[in-house]
C-alpha positions as CSV (number, residue, x, y, z in Angstrom):
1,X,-84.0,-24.6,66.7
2,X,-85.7,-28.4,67.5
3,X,-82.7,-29.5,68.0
4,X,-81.8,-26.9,70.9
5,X,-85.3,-27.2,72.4
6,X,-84.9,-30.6,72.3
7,X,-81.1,-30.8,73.9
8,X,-82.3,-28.5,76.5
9,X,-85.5,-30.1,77.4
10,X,-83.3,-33.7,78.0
11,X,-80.8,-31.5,80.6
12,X,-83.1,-30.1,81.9
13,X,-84.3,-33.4,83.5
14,X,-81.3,-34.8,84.0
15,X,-81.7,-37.6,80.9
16,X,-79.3,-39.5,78.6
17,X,-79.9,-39.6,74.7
18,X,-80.0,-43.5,75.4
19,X,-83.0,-42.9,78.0
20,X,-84.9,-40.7,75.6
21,X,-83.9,-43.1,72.7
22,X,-85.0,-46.3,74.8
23,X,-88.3,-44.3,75.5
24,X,-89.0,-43.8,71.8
25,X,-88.0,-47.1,70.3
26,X,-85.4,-45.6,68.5
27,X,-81.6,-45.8,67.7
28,X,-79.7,-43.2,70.4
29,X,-77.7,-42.2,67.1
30,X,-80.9,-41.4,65.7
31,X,-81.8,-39.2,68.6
32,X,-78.5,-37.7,68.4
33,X,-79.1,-36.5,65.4
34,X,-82.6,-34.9,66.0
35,X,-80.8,-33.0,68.9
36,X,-77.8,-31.8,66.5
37,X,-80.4,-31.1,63.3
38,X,-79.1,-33.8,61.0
39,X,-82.4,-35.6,61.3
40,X,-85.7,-34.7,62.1
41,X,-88.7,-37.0,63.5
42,X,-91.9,-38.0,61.7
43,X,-95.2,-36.6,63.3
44,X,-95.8,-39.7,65.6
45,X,-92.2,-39.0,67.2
46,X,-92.8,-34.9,68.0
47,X,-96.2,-35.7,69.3
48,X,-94.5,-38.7,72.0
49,X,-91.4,-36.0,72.6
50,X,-94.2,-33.4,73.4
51,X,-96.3,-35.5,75.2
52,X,-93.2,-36.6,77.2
53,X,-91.6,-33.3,78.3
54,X,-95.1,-32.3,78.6
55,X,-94.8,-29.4,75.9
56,X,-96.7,-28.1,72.9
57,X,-96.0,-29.2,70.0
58,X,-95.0,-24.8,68.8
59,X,-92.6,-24.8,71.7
60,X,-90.8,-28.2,70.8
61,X,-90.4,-26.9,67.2
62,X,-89.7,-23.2,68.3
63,X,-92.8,-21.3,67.3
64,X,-93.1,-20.2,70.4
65,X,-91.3,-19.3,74.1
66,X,-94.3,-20.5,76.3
67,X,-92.8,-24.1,77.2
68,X,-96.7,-25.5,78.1
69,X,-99.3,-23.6,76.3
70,X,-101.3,-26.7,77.1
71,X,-102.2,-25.4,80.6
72,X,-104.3,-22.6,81.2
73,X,-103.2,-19.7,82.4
74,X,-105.4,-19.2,85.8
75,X,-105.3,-15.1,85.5
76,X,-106.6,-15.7,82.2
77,X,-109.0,-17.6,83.4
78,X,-110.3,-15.3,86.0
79,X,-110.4,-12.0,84.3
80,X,-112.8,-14.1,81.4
81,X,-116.3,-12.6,83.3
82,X,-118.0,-15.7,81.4
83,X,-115.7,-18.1,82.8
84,X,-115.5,-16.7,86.2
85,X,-119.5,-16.9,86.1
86,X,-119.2,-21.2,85.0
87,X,-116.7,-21.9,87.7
88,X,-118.8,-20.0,90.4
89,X,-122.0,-22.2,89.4
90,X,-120.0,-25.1,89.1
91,X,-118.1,-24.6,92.2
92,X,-121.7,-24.5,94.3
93,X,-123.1,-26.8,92.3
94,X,-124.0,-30.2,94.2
95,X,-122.3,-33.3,93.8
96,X,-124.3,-34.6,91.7
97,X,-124.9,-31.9,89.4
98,X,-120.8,-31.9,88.8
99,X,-121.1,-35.4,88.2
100,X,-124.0,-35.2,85.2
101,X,-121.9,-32.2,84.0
102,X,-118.8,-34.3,84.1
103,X,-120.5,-36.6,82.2
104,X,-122.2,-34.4,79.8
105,X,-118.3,-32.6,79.0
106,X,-117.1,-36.0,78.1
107,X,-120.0,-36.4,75.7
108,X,-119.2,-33.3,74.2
109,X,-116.0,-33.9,74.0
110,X,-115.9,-37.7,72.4
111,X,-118.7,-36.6,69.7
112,X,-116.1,-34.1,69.0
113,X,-113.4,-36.6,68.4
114,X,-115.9,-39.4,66.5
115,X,-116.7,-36.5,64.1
116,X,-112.9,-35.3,63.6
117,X,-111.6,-39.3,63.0
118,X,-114.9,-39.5,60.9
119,X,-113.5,-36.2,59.2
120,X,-109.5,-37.9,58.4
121,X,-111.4,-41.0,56.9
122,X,-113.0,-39.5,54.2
């Protein structure tokens, strides 16, 4: 199943094994064999082979049809009532109200990240 994701994924942009090889560091006989299931990549490799074909991790591995379940999905978004509420007070919010929200997200979001790496080292 990786394999075929994986094939498919490299046609569909138009790449050579040796161009997704080159872009990994890695031997394009090694690729080759990820793409015909002789070989499968450590973590580090799916997360770069994700990253690149800008894909989820479940997709790549073929857990699941959605090729980016990283992006929302706008209807989603707007039948949430909650949500729909945030982006309205956001979206008539002054500049400078976005920007200290800005700012506040990202300071969410990196104490999130300190605490998850301060998680992995113990």
């Amino acid at each position: 199943m990786f394999g075929n994701q994986l094939h498919f994924l490299r046609k569909q942009r138009k790449l050579r094994q040796e161009d997704m090889a080159k872009h990994l560091g890695i031997a394009r006989t090694t690729y080759a064999m990820y793409e015909q299931g002789n070989r499968e990549p450590d973590y580090d490799t799916l997360q770069k082979l994700a990253d690149f074909f800008d894909v989820s991790l479940d997709y790549l591995l073929g857990r699941t049809n959605k090729i980016n379940s990283k992006k929302v999905n706008f209807e989603e978004f707007v039948q949430d009532r909650e949500l729909g509420l945030w982006f309205k007070d956001i979206k008539e919010a002054s500049p400078e109200k976005r920007e200290e929200l800005k700012d506040f997200w990202e300071f969410i979001n990196m104490r999130e990240k300190k605490r998850g790496s301060q998680g992995e080292n113990k």
